[in-house]
C-alpha positions as CSV (number, residue, x, y, z in Angstrom):
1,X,-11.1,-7.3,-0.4
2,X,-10.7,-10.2,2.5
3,X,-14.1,-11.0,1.9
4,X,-13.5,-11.6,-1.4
5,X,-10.3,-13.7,-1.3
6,X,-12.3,-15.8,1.4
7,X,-15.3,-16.6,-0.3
8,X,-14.0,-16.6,-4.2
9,X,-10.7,-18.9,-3.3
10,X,-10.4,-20.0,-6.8
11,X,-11.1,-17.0,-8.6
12,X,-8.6,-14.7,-7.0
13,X,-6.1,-17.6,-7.4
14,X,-6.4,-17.4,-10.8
15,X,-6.3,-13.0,-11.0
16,X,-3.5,-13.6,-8.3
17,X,-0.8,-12.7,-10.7
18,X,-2.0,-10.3,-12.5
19,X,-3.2,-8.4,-10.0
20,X,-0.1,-8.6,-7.9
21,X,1.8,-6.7,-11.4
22,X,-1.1,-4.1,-11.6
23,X,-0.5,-3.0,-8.2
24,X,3.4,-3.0,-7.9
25,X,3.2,-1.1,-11.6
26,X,1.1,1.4,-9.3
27,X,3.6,1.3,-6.2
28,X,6.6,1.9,-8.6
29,X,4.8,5.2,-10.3
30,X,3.8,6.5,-7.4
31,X,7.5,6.0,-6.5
32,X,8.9,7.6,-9.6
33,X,6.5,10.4,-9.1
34,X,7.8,11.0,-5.6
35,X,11.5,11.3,-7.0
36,X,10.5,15.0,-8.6
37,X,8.1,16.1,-6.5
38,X,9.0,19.5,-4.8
39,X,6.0,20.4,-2.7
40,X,5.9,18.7,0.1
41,X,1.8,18.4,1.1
42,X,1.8,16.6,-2.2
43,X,4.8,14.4,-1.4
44,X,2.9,13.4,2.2
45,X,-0.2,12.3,0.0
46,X,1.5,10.5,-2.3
47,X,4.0,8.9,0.6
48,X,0.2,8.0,2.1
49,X,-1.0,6.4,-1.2
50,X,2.4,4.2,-1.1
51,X,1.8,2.7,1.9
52,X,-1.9,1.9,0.9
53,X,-0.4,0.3,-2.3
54,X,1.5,-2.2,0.1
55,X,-1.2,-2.8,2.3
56,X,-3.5,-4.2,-0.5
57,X,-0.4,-6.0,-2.0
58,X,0.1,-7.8,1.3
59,X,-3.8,-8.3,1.4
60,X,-3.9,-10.3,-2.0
61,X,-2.2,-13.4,0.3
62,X,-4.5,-14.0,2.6
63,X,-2.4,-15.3,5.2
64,X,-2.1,-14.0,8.8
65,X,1.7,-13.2,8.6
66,X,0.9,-11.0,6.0
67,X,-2.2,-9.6,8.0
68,X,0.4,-8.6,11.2
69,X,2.6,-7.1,8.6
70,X,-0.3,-4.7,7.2
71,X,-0.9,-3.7,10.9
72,X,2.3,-3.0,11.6
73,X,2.4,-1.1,8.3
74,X,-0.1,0.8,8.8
75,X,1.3,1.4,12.0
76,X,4.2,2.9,10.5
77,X,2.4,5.3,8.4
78,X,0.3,6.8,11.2
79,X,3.7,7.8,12.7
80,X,5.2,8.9,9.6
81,X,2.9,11.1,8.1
82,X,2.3,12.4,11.9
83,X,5.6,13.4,11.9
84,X,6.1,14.8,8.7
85,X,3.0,17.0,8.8
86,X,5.0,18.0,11.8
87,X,8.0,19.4,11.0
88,X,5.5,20.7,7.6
89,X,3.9,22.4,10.0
């Protein structure tokens, strides 16, 4: 995906947009789907396909503040899923 935002500048400016409302549709259903989920191996994956969904948001911007933020993100979901697997067991 960073390869394509580097070398096709003014195509993903243009698919910017719409792109940006495809994948927080997808963040917010994965969300909702969360809400009513009782088993909790399921609610791990899903928790792990949320944080993905924010990672290739932040991507879209191509900008190295939003680069730091995915590490950090990611970050943040090794711990967490680490730790809910945990108490899981």
């Amino acid at each position: 995906m960073y390869k394509f935002l580097v070398i096709n500048v003014f195509l993903s400016s243009l698919f910017l947009g719409f792109l940006d409302l495809i994948i927080l549709f997808g963040i917010f259903m994965v969300a909702s789907t969360l809400l009513f989920n009782v088993d909790y191996k399921k609610v791990i994956a899903f928790w792990s396909v949320l944080h993905t969904g924010i990672s290739v948001l932040l991507f879209w911007y191509n900008d190295l503040i939003f680069v730091v933020v995915v590490v950090f993100c990611n970050f943040g979901h090794i711990l967490s899923s680490c730790f809910m697997f945990l108490m899981i067991g």
